[in-house]
C-alpha positions in Angstrom: 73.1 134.5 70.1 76.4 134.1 72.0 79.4 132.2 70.6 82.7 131.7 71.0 85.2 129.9 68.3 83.4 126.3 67.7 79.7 128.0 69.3 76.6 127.5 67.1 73.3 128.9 69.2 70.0 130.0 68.2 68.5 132.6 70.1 65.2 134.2 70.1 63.1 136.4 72.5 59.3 135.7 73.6 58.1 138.6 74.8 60.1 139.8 78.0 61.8 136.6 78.2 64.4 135.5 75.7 64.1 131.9 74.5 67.4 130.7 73.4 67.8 127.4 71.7 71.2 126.7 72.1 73.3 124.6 69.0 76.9 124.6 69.9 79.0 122.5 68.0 81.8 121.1 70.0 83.0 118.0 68.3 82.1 115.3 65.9 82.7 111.3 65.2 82.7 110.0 62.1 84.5 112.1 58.9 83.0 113.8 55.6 83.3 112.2 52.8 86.3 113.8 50.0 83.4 115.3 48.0 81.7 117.0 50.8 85.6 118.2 51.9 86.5 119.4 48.0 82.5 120.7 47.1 82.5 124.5 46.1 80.8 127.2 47.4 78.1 128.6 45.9 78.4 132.0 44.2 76.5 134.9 46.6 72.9 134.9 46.6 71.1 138.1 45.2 68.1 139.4 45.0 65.0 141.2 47.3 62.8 139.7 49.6 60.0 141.0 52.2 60.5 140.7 55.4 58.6 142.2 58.8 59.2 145.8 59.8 60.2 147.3 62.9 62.6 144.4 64.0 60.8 141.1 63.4 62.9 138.5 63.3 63.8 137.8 59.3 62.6 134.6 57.8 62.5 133.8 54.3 61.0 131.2 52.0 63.3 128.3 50.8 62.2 125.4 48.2 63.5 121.9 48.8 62.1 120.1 45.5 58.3 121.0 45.5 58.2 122.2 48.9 58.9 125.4 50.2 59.2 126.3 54.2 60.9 129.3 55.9 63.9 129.7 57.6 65.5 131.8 59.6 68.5 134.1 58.8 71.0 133.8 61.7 74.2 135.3 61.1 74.8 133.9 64.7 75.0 130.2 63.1 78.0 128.5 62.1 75.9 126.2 59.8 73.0 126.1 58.8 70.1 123.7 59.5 66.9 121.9 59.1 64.4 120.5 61.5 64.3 117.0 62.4 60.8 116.7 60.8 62.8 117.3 57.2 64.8 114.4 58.2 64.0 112.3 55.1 64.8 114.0 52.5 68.0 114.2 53.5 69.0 111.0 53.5 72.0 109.4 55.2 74.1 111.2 57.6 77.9 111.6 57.1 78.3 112.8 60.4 77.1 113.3 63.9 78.0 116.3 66.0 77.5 116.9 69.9 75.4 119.9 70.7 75.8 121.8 73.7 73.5 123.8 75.3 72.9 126.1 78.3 71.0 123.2 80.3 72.9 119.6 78.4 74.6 118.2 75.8 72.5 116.7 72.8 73.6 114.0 69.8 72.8 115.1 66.3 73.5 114.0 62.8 74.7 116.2 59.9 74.1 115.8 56.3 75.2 116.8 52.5 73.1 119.6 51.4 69.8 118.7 50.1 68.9 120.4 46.3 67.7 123.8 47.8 66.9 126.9 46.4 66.5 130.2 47.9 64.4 133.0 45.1 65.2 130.5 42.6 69.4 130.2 43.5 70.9 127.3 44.6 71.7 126.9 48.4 74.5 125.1 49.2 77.9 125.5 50.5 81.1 122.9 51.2 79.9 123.0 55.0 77.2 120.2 56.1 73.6 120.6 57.0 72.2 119.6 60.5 69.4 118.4 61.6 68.0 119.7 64.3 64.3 120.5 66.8 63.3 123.5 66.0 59.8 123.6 67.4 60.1 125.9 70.3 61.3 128.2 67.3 57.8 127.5 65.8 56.2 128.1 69.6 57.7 131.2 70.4 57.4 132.6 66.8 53.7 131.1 65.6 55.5 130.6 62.3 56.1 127.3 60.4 59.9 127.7 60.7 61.6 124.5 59.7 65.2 125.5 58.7 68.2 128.3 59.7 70.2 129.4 57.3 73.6 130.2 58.8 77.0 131.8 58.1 78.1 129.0 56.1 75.9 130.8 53.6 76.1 134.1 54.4 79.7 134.7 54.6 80.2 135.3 51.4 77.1 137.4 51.2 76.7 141.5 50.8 73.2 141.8 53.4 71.0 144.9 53.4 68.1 145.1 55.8 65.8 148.3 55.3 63.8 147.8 58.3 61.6 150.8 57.4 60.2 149.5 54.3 60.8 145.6 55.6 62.6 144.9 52.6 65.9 142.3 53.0 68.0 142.9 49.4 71.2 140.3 48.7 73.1 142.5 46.6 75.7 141.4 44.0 77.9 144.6 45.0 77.7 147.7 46.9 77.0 151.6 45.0 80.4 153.3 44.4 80.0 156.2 46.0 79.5 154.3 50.3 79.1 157.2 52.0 74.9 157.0 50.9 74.8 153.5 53.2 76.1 155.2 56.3 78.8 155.2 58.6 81.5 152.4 58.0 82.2 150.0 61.4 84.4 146.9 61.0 83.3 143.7 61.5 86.0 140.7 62.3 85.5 136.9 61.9 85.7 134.7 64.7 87.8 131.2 63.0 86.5 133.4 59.7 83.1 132.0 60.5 81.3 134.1 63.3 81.0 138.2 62.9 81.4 140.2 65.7 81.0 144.2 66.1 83.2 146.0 68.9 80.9 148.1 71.6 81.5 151.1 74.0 80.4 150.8 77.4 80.5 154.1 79.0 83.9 156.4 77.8 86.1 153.7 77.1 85.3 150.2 77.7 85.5 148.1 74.4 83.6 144.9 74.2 83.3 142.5 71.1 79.9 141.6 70.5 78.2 138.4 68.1 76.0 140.1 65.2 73.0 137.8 66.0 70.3 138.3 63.5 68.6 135.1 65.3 68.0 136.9 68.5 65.9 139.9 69.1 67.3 140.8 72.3 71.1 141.9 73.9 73.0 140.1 76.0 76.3 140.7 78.0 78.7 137.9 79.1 78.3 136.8 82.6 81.8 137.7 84.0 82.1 141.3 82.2 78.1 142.0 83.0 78.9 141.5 86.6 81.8 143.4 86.0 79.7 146.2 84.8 77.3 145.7 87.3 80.0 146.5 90.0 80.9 149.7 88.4 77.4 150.9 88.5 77.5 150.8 84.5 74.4 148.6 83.9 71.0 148.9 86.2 69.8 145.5 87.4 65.4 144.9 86.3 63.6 141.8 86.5 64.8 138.4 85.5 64.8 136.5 82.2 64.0 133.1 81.4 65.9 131.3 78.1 64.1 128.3 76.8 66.4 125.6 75.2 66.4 122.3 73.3 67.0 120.8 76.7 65.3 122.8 79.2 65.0 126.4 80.7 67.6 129.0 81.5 67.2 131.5 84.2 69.1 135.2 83.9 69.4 138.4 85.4 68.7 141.4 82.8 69.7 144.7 83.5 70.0 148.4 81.5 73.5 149.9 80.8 73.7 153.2 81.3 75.0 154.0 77.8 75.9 152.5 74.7 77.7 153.3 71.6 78.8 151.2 68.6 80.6 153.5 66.0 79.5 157.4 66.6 76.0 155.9 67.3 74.7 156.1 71.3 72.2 154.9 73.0 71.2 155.4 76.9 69.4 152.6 79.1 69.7 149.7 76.4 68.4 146.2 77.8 71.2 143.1 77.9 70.5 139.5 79.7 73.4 138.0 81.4 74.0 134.9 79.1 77.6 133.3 78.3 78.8 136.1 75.8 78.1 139.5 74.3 75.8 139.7 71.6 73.5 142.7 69.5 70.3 141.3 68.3 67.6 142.0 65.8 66.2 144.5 68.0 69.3 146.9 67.9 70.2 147.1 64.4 66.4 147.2 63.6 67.5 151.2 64.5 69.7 151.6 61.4 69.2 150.6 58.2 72.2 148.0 57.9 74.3 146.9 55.2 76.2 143.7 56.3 79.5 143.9 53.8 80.8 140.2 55.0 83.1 139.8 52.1 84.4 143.7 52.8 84.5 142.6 56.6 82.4 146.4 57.7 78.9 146.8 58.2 77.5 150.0 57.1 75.0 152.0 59.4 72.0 154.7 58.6 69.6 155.9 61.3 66.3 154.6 60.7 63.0 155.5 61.7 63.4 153.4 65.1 66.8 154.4 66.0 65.1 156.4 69.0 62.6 153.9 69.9 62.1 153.3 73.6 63.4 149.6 74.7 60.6 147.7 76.2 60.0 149.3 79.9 57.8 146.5 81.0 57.4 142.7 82.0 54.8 141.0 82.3 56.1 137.8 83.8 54.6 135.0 81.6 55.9 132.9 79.0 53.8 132.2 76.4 53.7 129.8 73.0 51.9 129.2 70.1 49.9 125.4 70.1 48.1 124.9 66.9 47.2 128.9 66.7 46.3 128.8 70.3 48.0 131.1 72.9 49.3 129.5 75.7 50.1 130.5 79.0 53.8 128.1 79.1 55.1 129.4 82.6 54.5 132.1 84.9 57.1 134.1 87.3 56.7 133.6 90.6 56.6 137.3 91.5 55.7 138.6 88.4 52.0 140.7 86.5 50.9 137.5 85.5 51.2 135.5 89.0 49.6 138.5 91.0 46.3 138.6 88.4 45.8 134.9 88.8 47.2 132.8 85.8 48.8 129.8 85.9 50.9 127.8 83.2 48.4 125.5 80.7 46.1 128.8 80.6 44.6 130.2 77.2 44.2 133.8 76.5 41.4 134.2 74.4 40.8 138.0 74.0 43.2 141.0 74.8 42.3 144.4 75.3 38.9 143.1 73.7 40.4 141.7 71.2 40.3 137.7 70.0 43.9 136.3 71.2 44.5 135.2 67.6 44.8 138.8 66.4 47.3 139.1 67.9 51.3 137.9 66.4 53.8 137.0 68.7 55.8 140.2 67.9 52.8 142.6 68.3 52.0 141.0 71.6 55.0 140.9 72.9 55.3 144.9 72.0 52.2 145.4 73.8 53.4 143.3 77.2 56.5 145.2 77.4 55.2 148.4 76.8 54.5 150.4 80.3 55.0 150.3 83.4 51.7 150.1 84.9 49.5 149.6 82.2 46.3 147.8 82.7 45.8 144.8 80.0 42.8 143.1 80.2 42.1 139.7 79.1 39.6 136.8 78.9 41.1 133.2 80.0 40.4 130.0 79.6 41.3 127.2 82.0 39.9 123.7 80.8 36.1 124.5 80.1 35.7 127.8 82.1 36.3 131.3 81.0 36.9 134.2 83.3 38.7 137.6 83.6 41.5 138.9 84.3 43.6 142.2 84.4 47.5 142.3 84.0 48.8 145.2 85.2 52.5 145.4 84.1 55.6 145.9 86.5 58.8 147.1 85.6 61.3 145.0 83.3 
């Protein structure tokens, strides 16, 4: 996600493309009322939940009266939100709010928190609640994702993600003796609301980056990527395409040469040009990560995928999930996908022999990124015919 003081934005990444759905929060008419203004914040939320390994993007269940739906954690959100198909049960709005996104401006209303619960805690904060689309969240992700649960929540929170044994623990305080979580990096607050992590480019170049937890993927502002792309810091690949409320986003994406937050480096990382810096889901899913927001540090351990290759491939499609179904969405002009033959409205059915439904968003979108070169066969359908194909993937 990339913010700046005011920014709310949602970010995700669909295989090689990042989808980014865009919630920036710019101004508002209308006034809270003085109970919404005076209400407390809830005490931090504890306990342990299961999450996906290996860098999924974390989700986790919350109850609204008998119902319960997921939401995503985004410590990339100013506020947190539910989607517009919740819209009743949170009855009237106090506000609206202007969201702006990379391709327009959108209208939308905020509410008092409804009576939610998260492992049995309540979920609430003195912020409002918006309401906002979140389908191409449920289209890139095949999950039934219907809220985000934002910084307005979390900032008061202690956050330890063990990607390793996909376990997310909320704990009530931190062991007394630190050194066992890792190396200590400090985190500072954006208007106390958004958390960013300084980076080193290179020897000595210092950047502050968003801690995005929404977004699986890196990104570099557009001025200080060009910069970098000038100094021969960051190696240009193939475009990116960002979906949003309002439309798509096109991007370069390049590698940078080498990267370091705290004593930890890393060579040939992947970043999209988007309007600020940003680490996603993808790079701390390389350290097991305790976010101290209350202590303002994050502590960092290696993990078993701090040495993991970043995706090497592209395979030039977007793709979404309609009612299980895996759908071609768009195809790049110069990309895999274009030179075997698909077009956008196409179904895969099997891959690499396998039934198309096998296969999650995450595991695909490992598998489409994974070599340059590699062969991936598939069976298509387009309206009642079914044919093959074979996508051989090009460099990303």
């Amino acid at each position: 996600m990339q913010w700046q003081q005011g920014h709310f934005e949602i970010c995700l990444w669909r295989f090689s493309l990042p989808i980014a759905i865009a919630l920036v929060l710019l101004q508002q008419s209308g006034r809270l009322s003085a109970e919404t203004a005076t209400r407390a914040v809830v005490h931090p939320l504890r306990g342990e939940f299961a999450i996906g390994k290996d860098g999924r993007l974390l989700v986790l269940p919350v109850r609204v009266g008998r119902r319960e739906f997921l939401c995503l954690l985004d410590t990339g959100a100013r506020l947190s939100g539910f989607d517009v198909s919740l819209r009743e049960m949170l009855g009237d709005p106090e506000e609206y709010r202007m969201l702006a996104t990379p391709a327009g401006m959108r209208r939308v209303e905020a509410f008092h928190w409804p009576e939610a619960t998260l492992g049995g805690q309540p979920l609430r904060t003195e912020k409002p609640v918006v309401c906002m689309p979140l389908d191409e969240i449920r289209s890139a992700t095949n999950q039934d994702i219907l809220g985000v649960i934002g910084m307005d929540v979390l900032r008061s929170c202690r956050l330890q993600i063990d990607f390793d044994r996909g376990v997310l623990s909320l704990l009530e305080s931190l062991p007394e003796n630190r050194d066992e979580l890792g190396e200590k990096v400090a985190i500072r607050f954006l208007d106390d609301a958004i958390p960013v992590i300084f980076g080193r480019i290179g020897d000595d170049t210092i950047e502050p980056f968003l801690i995005d937890t929404g977004a699986q993927g890196n990104s570099l502002g557009t001025d200080f990527y060009d910069t970098l792309l000038e100094r021969d810091e960051i190696r240009s690949g193939s475009s990116s395409t960002s979906v949003t409320v309002a439309g798509q986003v096109h991007s370069p994406r390049g590698r940078l040469r080498r990267f370091s937050v705290g004593p930890f480096t890393h060579q040939e990382l992947r970043f999209s040009r988007l309007n600020l810096s940003s680490l996603g889901i993808r790079y701390f899913s390389r350290f097991k990560v305790t976010f101290d927001f209350p202590g303002e540090c994050v502590y960092m351990s290696k993990s078993a995928q701090f040495d993991k290759p970043e995706p090497r491939a592209t395979s030039g499609l977007v793709l979404q999930w309609v009612e299980g179904a895996t759908i071609v969405q768009s195809v790049r002009a110069d990309g895999p996908g274009a030179a075997a033959g698909l077009k956008a409205g196409d179904a895969l059915v099997r891959i690499n022999g396998e039934d198309a439904s096998e296969y999650d968003p995450f595991a695909l979108r490992e598998l489409l990124t994974s070599k340059r070169g590699r062969r991936v066969p598939m069976t298509i359908r387009r309206g009642a015919r079914e044919f093959e194909v074979a996508l051989v993937l090009d460099e990303g």
